[in-house]
N, C-alpha and C positions, 0 to 999 in steps of 0.2 A: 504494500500500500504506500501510496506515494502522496502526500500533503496529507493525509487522512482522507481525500478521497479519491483517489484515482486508482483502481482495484489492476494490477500486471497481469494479465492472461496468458500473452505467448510470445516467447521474441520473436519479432519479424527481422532483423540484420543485426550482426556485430562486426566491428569492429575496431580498429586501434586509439580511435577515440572516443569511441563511447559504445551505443547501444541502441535500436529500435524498437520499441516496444507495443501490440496493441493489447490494449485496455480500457475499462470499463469507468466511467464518472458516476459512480456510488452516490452521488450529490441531485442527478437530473437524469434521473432514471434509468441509472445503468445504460448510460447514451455510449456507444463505442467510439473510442476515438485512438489516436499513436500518440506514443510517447518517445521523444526524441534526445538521446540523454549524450552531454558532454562530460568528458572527465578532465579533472586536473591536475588529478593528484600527482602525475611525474613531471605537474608543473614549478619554476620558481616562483617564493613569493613576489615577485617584481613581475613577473609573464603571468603569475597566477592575477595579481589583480587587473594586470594590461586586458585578459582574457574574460574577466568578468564588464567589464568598462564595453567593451566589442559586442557581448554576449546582448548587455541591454539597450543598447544601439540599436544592433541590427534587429531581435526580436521587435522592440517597439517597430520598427518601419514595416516587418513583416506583417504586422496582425493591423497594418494599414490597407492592404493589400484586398481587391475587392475586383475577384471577376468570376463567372460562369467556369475557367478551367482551372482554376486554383484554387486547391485546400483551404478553408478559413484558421485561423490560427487565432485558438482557444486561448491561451495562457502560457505565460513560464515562469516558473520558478528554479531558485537556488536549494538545494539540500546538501551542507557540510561542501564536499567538492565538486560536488555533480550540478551540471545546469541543465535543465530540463527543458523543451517547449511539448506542449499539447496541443495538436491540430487534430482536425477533422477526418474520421477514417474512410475511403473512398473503397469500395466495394467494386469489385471487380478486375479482371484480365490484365495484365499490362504488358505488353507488346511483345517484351523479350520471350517470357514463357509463351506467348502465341505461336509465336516462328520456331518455338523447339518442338511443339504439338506440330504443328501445321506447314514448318518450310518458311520460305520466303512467300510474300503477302499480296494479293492482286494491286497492280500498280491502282485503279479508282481507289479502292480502301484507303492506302497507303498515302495520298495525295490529299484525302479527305480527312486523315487523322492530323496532317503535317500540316495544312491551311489551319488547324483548329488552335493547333500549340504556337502557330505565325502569329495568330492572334493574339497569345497570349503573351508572346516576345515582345509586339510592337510595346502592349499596356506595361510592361516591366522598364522599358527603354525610352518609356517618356515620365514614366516618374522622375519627380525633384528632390534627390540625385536619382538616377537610373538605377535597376537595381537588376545585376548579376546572376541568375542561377548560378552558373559555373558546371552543375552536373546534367546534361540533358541529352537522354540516352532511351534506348527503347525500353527499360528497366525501370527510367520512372517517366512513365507513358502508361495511364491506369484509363480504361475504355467503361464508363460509365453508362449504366441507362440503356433503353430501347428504344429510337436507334441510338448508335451508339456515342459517347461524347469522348474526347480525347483531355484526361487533364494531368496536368503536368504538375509529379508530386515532388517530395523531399530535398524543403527550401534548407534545410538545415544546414547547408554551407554557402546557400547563396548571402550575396552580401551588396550592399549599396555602391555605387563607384564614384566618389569624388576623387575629382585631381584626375593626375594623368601621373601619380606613384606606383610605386610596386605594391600589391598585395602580400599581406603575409605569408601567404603560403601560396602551393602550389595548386589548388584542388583540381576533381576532376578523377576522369575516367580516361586510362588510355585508347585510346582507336577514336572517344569520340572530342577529348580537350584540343582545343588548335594553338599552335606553335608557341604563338604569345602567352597565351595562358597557363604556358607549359613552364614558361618562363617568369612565371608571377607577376604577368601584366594583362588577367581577365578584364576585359571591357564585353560591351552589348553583342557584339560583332562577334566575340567567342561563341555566344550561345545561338548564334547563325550557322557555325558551324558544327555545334554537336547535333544541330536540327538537319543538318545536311546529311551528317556522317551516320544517322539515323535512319531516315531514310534511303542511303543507299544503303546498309544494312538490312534492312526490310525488305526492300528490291532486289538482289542479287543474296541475300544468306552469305555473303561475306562478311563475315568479322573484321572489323578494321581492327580491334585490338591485336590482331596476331601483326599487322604490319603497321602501325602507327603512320600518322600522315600521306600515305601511300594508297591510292582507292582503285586498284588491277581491273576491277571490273568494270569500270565505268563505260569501258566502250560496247557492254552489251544491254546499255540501257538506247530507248530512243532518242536523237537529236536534240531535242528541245529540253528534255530530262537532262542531260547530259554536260548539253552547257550550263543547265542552270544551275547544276549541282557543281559543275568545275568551279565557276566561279565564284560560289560559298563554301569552297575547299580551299580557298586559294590560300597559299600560306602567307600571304601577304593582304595583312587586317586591312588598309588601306583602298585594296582592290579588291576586298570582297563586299556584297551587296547589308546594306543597314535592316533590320527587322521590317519597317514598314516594304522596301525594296522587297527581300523575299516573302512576305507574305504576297505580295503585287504578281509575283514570279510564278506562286502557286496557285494562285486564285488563276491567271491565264491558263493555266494545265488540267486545271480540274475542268471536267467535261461540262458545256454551258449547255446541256438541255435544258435544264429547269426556267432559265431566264429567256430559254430562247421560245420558249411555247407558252412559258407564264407571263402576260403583260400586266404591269403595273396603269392603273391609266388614272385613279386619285390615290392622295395618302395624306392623313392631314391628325391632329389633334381635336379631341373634341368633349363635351358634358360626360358625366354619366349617364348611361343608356340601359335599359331593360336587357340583363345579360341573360335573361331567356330566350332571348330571340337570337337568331339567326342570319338576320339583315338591320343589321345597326348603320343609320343612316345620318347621325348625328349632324351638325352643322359644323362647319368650321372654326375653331376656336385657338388661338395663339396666345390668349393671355388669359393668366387663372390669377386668382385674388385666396390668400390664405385662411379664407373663412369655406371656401368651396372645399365640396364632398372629396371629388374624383376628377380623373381626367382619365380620357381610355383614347387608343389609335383605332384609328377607323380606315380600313380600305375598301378599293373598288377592284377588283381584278378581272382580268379575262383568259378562255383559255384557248390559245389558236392553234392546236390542234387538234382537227376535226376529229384522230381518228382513235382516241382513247383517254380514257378519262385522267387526271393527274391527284396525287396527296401528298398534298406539303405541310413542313413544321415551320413555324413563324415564333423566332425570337428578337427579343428587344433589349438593347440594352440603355441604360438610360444614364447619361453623366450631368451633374453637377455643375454650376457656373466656375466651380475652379478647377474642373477639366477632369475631377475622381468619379470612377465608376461607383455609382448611386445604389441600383437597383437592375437584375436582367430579370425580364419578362417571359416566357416560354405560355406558349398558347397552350392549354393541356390537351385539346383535339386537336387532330391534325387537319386544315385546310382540306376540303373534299370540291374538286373542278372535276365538273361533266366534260365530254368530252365535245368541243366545239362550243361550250357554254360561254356566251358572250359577256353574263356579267354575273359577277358572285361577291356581296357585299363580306365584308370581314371584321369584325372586331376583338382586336386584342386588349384587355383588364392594362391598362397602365399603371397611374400612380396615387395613392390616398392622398391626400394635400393636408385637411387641417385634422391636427392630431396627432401629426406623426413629425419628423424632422426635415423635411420637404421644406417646412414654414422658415426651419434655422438656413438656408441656401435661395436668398432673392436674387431676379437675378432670371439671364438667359439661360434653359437648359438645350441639352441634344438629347434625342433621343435615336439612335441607332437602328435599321429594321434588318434584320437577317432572316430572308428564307433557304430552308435548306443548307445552315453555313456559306450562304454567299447574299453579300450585303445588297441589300433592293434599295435602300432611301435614306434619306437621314432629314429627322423636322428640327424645329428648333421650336421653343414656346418660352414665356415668362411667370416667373410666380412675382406675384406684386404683394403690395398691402393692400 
């Protein structure tokens, strides 16, 4: 038992610095969640307290941390020399043990797990300082939900990047850390690369770990695959593409049916609406006042092809006027288009306004629309007084 409530069930990883642990919170219901444990004890006391100084740093900026493919982070605590954090336990597959069941992985899957984790690169690499993974590998690649979600787990050594210093250490995974990082100079652009070294892993079942910076196979991937992973392998940080760049990279690779049959033709912000229905018609609304209920996205779609019906997943994410992700939205039915059906009204549940912390953020929001993992619109609207 860990603080008096956090009940150790089973280790999940050990090693030379600590331990991974999932367990239970004795406190709220036996909720399961990991336990992430550093040790110090072959620390000096002069690196012992530099490591505690670090530890509540970076924990605090973690449990900042607010998107759809990343673990929430519970808490941390100190016990004697061990420093703990407590995140959220994610349930399901993670990539590595796929491909040891199953082989190497159908290049759509693999394109569609990698656009998800892109995603979650760009949100890491625009925070104020950026912040690091450092380990990003098919091993914490955890496929969540039906269908399935890619979230990228075990922030335990990532870390924030101010400056243009060296980091303390070297962290990281051989086959998927790039050169600089190798060299204890992790920036955003590392974690490009272990997103590359990743998916070509997944794609050809070659272990980069057996040949570090060297990817043999590359040339029996397709053209476009090929270059776009040459040049997020490149060992020269400089000349390889920025988080928002490959995510750009992926999103062109991933097959454009859905957008190319689904039309978008309104999308706008609006009242609360009778969420029993089915065609929510709401009026156009861009400004909300903090005594108002709700506010819910409302679209219009069409479906242009004539020759079978379409089912889409519609999420949303919503940011903040100071650019932090708020709240994401997931429709809990999925989108149902006839086929040739010229008009199919849509309404996605947005956001509660007064009552909740919406009212503490005046101010222009964004609201983000993703169908099927690729981005359809983006509104903007005001909360006023």
């Amino acid at each position: 038992m860990l603080q008096k409530r956090y009940q150790v069930r089973r280790s999940l990883a050990k090693g030379g610095m600590g331990a991974v642990y999932q367990a239970e919170d004795t406190q709220l219901f036996n909720r399961r969640c990991v336990v992430k444990e550093m040790s110090t004890s072959h620390l000096s006391p002069d690196d012992r307290a530099e490591a505690e100084r670090n530890f509540r740093r970076e924990a605090a900026l973690l449990a900042s941390l607010r998107h759809s493919g990343i673990p929430q982070i519970y808490e941390y605590f100190i016990e004697g020399d061990r420093y703990c954090l407590v995140m959220e336990y994610v349930e399901g597959d993670n990539l590595a043990d796929l491909m040891d069941r199953s082989g190497p992985l159908p290049e759509a899957e693999v394109l569609r797990y990698a656009l998800q984790i892109g995603d979650v690169l760009v949100y890491l690499s625009t925070r104020q300082p950026p912040v690091v993974h450092r380990d990003v590998k098919p091993a914490n690649i955890i496929l969540r939900g039906d269908p399935p979600q890619a979230i990228l787990v075990d922030f335990g050594v990532a870390k924030p990047k101010t400056g243009r210093g060296p980091d303390t250490a070297a962290w990281g995974t051989l086959g998927y850390v790039a050169p600089e990082q190798a060299a204890g100079h992790a920036e955003p652009r590392s974690d490009v690369y272990g997103l590359a070294a990743t998916v070509y892993h997944l794609l050809t079942g070659d272990n980069p770990g057996d040949h570090p910076f060297t990817f043999p196979d590359l040339g029996k991937l397709s053209s476009r695959l090929r270059e776009m992973l040459t040049r997020a392998l490149s060992g020269i940080v400089d000349q390889r593409p920025d988080a928002s760049e490959m995510k750009a990279a992926l999103a062109g690779l991933v097959a454009p049916e859905t957008l190319s049959a689904l039309r978008l033709l309104e999308a706008h912000t609006c009242g609360g609406f009778d969420r029993t229905t089915e065609r929510p018609k709401g009026p156009a609304v861009d400004r909300f006042r903090t005594r108002d209920s709700a506010l819910s996205v409302c679209l219009r779609l069409a479906n242009r092809d004539p020759t079978r019906p379409h089912e889409h997943r519609m999420l949303i994410q919503f940011y903040s006027p100071d650019g932090q992700l708020y709240r994401v939205r997931q429709r809990p039915k999925p989108i149902l288009v006839a086929a040739g059906q010229a008009e199919v009204h849509v309404g996605v549940f947005g956001l509660y306004i007064s009552g909740t912390k919406v009212v503490d953020h005046l101010g222009t929001w964004r609201a983000l629309l993703y169908l099927d993992e690729q981005r359809l619109s983006e509104l903007n609207f005001e909360i006023v007084r």
